[in-house]
Backbone as XML, in Angstrom:
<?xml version="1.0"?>
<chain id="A" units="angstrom">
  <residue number="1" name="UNK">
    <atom name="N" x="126.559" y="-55.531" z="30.667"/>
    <atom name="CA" x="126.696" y="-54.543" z="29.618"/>
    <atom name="C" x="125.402" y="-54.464" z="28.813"/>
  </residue>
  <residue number="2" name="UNK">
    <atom name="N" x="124.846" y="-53.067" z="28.271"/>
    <atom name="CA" x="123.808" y="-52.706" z="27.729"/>
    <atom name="C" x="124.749" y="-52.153" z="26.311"/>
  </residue>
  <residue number="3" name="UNK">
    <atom name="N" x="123.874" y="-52.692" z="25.070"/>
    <atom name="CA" x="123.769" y="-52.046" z="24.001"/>
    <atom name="C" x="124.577" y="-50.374" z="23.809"/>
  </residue>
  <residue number="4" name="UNK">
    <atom name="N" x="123.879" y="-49.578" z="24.661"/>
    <atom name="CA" x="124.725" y="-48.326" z="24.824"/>
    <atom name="C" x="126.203" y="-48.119" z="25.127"/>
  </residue>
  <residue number="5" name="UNK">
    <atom name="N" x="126.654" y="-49.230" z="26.408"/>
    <atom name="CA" x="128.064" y="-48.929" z="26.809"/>
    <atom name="C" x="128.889" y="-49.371" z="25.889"/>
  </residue>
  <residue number="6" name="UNK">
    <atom name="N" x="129.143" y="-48.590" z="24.838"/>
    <atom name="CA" x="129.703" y="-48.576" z="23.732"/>
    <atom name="C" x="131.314" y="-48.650" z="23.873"/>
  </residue>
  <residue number="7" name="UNK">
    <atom name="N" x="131.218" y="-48.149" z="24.695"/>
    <atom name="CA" x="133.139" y="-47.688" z="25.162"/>
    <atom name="C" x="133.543" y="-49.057" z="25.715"/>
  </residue>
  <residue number="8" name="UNK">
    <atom name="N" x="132.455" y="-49.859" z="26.955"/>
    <atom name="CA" x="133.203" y="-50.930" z="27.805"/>
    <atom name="C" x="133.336" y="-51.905" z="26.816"/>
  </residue>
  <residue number="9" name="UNK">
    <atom name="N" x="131.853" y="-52.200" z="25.630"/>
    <atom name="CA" x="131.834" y="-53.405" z="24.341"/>
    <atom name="C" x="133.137" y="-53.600" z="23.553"/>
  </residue>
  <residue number="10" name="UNK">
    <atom name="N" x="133.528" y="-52.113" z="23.337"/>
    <atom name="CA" x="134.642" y="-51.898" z="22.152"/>
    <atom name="C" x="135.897" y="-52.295" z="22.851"/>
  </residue>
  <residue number="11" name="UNK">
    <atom name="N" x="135.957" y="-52.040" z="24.374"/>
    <atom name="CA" x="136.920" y="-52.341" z="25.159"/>
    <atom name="C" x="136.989" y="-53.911" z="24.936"/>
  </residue>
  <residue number="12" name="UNK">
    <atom name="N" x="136.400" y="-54.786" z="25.295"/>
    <atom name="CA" x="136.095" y="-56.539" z="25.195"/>
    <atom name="C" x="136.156" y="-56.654" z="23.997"/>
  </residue>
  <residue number="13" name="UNK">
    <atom name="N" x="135.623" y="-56.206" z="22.730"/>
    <atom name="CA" x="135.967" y="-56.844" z="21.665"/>
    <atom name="C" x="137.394" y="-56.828" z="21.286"/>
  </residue>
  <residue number="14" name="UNK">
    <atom name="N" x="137.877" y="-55.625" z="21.849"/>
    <atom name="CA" x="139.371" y="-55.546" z="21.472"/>
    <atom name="C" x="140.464" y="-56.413" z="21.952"/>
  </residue>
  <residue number="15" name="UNK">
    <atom name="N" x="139.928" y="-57.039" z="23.521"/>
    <atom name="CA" x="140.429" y="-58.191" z="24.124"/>
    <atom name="C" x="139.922" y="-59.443" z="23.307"/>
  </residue>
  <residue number="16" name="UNK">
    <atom name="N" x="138.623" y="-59.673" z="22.855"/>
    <atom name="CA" x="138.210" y="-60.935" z="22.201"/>
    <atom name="C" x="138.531" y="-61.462" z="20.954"/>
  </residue>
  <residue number="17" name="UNK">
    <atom name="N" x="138.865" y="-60.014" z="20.577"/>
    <atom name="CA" x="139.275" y="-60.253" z="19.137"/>
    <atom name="C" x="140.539" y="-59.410" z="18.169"/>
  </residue>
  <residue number="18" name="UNK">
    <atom name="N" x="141.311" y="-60.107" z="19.450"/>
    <atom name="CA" x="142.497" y="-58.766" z="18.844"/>
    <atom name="C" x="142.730" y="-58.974" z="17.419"/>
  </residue>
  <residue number="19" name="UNK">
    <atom name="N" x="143.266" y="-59.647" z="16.488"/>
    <atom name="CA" x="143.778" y="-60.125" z="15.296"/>
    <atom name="C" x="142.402" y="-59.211" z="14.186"/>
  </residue>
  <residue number="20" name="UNK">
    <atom name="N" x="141.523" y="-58.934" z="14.309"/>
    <atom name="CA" x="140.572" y="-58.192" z="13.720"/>
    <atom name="C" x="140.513" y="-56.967" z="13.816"/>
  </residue>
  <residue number="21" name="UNK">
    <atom name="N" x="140.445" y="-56.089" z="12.316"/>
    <atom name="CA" x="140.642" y="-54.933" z="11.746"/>
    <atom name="C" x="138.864" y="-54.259" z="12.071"/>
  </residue>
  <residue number="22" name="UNK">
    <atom name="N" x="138.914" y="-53.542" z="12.953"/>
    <atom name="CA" x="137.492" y="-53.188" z="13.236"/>
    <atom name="C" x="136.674" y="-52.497" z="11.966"/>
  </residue>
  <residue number="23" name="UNK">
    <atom name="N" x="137.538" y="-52.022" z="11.144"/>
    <atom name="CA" x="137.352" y="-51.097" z="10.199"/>
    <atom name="C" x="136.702" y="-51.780" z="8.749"/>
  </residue>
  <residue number="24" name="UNK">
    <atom name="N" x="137.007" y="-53.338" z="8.921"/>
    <atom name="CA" x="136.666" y="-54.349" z="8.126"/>
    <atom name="C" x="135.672" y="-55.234" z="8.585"/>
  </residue>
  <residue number="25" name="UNK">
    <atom name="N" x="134.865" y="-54.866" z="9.402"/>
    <atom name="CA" x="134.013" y="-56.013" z="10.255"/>
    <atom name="C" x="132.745" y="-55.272" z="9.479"/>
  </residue>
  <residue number="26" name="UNK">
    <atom name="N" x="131.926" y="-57.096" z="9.396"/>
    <atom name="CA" x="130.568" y="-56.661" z="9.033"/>
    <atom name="C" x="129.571" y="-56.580" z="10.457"/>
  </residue>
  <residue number="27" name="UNK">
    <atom name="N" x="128.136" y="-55.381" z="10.003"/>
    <atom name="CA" x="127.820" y="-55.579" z="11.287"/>
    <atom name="C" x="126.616" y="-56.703" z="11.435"/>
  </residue>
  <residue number="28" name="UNK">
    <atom name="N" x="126.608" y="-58.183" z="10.774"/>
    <atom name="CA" x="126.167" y="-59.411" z="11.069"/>
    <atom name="C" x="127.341" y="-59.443" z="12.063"/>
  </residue>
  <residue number="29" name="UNK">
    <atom name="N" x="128.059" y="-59.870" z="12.028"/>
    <atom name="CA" x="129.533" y="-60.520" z="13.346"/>
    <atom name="C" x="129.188" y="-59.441" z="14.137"/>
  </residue>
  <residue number="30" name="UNK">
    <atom name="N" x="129.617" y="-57.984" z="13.888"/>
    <atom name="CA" x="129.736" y="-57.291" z="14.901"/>
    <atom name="C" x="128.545" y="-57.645" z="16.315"/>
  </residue>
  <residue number="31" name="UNK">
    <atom name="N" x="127.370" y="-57.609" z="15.673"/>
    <atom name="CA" x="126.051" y="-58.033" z="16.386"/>
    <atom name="C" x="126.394" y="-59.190" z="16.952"/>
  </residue>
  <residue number="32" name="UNK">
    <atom name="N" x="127.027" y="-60.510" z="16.472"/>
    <atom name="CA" x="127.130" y="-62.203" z="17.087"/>
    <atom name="C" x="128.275" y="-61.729" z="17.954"/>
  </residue>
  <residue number="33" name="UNK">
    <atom name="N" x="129.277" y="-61.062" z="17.760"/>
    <atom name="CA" x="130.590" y="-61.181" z="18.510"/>
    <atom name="C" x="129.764" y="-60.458" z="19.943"/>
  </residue>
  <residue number="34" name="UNK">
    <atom name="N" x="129.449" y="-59.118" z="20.062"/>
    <atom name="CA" x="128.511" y="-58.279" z="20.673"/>
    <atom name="C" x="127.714" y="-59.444" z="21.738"/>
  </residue>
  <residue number="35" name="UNK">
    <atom name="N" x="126.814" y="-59.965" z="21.333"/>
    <atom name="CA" x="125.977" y="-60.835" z="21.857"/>
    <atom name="C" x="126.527" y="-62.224" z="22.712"/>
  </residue>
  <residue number="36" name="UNK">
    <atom name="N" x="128.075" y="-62.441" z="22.346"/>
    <atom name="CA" x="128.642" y="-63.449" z="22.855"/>
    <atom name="C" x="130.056" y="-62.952" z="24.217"/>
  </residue>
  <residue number="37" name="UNK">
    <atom name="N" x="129.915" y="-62.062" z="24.227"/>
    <atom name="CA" x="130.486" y="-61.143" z="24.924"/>
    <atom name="C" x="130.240" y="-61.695" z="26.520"/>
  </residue>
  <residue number="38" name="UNK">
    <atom name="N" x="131.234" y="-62.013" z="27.543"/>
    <atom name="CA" x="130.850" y="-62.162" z="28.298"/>
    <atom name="C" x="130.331" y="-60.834" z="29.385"/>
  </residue>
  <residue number="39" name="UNK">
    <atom name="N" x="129.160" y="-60.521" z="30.512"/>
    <atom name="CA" x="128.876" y="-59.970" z="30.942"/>
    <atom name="C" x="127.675" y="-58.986" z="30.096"/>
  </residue>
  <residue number="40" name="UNK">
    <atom name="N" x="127.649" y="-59.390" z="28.803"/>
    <atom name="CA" x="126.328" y="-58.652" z="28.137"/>
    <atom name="C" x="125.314" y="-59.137" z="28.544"/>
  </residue>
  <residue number="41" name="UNK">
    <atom name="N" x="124.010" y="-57.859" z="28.576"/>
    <atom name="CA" x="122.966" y="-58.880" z="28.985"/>
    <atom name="C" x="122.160" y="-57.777" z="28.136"/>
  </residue>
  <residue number="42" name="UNK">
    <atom name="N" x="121.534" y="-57.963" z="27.339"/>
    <atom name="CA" x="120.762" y="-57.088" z="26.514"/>
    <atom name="C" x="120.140" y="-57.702" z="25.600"/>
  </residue>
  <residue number="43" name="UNK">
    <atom name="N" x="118.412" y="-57.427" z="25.132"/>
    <atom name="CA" x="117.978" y="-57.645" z="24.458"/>
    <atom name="C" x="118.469" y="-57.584" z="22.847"/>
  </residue>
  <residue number="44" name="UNK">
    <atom name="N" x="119.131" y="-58.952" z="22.092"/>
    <atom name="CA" x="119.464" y="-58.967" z="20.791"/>
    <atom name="C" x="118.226" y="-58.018" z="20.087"/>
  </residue>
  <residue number="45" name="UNK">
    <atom name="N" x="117.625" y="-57.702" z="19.802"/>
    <atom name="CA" x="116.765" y="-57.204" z="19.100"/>
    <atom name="C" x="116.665" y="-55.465" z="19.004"/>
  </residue>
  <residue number="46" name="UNK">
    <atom name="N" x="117.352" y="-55.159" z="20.349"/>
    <atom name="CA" x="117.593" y="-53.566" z="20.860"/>
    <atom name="C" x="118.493" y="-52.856" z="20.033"/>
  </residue>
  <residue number="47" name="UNK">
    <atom name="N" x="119.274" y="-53.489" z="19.032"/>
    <atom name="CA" x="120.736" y="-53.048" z="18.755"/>
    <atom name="C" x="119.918" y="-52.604" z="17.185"/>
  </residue>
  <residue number="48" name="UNK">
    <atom name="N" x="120.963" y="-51.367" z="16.422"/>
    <atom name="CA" x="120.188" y="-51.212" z="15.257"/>
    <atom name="C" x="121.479" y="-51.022" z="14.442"/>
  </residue>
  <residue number="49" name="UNK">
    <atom name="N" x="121.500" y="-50.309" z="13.608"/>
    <atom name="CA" x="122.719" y="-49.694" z="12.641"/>
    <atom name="C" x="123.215" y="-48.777" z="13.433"/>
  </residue>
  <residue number="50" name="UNK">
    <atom name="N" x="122.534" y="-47.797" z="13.868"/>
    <atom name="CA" x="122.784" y="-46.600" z="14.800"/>
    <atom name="C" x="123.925" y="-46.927" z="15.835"/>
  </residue>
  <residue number="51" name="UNK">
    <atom name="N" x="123.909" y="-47.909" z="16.364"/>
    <atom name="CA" x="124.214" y="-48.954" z="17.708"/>
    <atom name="C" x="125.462" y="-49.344" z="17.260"/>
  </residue>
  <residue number="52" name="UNK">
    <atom name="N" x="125.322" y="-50.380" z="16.652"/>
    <atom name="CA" x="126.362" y="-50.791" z="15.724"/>
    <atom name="C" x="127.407" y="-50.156" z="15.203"/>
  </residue>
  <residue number="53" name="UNK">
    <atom name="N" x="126.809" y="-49.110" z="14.930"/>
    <atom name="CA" x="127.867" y="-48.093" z="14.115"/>
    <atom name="C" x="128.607" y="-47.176" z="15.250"/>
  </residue>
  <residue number="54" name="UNK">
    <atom name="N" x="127.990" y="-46.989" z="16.421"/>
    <atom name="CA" x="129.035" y="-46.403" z="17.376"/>
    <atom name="C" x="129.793" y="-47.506" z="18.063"/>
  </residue>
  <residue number="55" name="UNK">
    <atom name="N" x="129.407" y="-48.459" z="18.186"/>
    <atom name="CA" x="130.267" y="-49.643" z="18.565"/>
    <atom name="C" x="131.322" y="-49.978" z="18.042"/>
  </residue>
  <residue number="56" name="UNK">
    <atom name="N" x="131.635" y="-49.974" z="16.151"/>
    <atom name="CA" x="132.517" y="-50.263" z="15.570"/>
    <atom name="C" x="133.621" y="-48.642" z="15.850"/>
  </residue>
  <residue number="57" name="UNK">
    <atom name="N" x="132.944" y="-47.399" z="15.899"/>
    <atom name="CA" x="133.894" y="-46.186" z="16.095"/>
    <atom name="C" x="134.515" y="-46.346" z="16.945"/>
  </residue>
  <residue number="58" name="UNK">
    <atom name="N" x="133.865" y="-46.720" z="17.908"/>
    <atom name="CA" x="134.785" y="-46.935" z="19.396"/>
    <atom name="C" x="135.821" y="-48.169" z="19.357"/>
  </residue>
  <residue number="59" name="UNK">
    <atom name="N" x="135.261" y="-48.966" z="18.771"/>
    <atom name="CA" x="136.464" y="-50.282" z="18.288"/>
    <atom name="C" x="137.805" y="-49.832" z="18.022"/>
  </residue>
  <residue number="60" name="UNK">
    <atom name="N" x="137.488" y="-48.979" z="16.622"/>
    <atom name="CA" x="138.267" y="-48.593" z="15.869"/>
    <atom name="C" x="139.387" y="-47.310" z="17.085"/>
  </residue>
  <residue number="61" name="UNK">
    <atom name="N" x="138.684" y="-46.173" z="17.865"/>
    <atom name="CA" x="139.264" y="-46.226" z="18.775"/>
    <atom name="C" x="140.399" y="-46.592" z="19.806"/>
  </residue>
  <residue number="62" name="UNK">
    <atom name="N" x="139.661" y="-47.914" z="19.756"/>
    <atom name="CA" x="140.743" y="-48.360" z="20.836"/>
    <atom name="C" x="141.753" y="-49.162" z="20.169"/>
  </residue>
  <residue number="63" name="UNK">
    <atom name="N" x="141.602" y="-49.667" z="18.853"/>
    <atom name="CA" x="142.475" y="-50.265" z="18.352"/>
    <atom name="C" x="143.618" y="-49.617" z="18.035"/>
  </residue>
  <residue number="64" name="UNK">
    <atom name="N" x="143.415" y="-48.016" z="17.664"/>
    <atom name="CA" x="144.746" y="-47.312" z="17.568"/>
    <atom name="C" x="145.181" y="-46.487" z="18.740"/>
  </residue>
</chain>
């Protein structure tokens, strides 16, 4: 997984972290949870607010 596949990330976090309100996440965790993800392979440094912030939409997404 790359930074971009926003849809498959939000998919795994939602498995990794079900008990969490995506809508309440800071994006320090969002970035560590992201990065600990199994099958990611992406430069930590690539990811921005921009990134982040479609990552948590799509979270939020799949959570409802």
């Amino acid at each position: 997984m790359k930074w971009t596949d926003t849809r498959e990330i939000a998919i795994a976090l939602t498995e990794a972290h079900p008990e969490v309100d995506p809508k309440a996440i800071r994006f320090t965790d969002l970035h560590r949870w992201v990065l600990g993800l199994p099958g990611f392979n992406d430069d930590p440094g690539r990811s921005g607010e921009k990134i982040l912030e479609a990552i948590q939409m799509a979270w939020i997404d799949e959570a409802e």
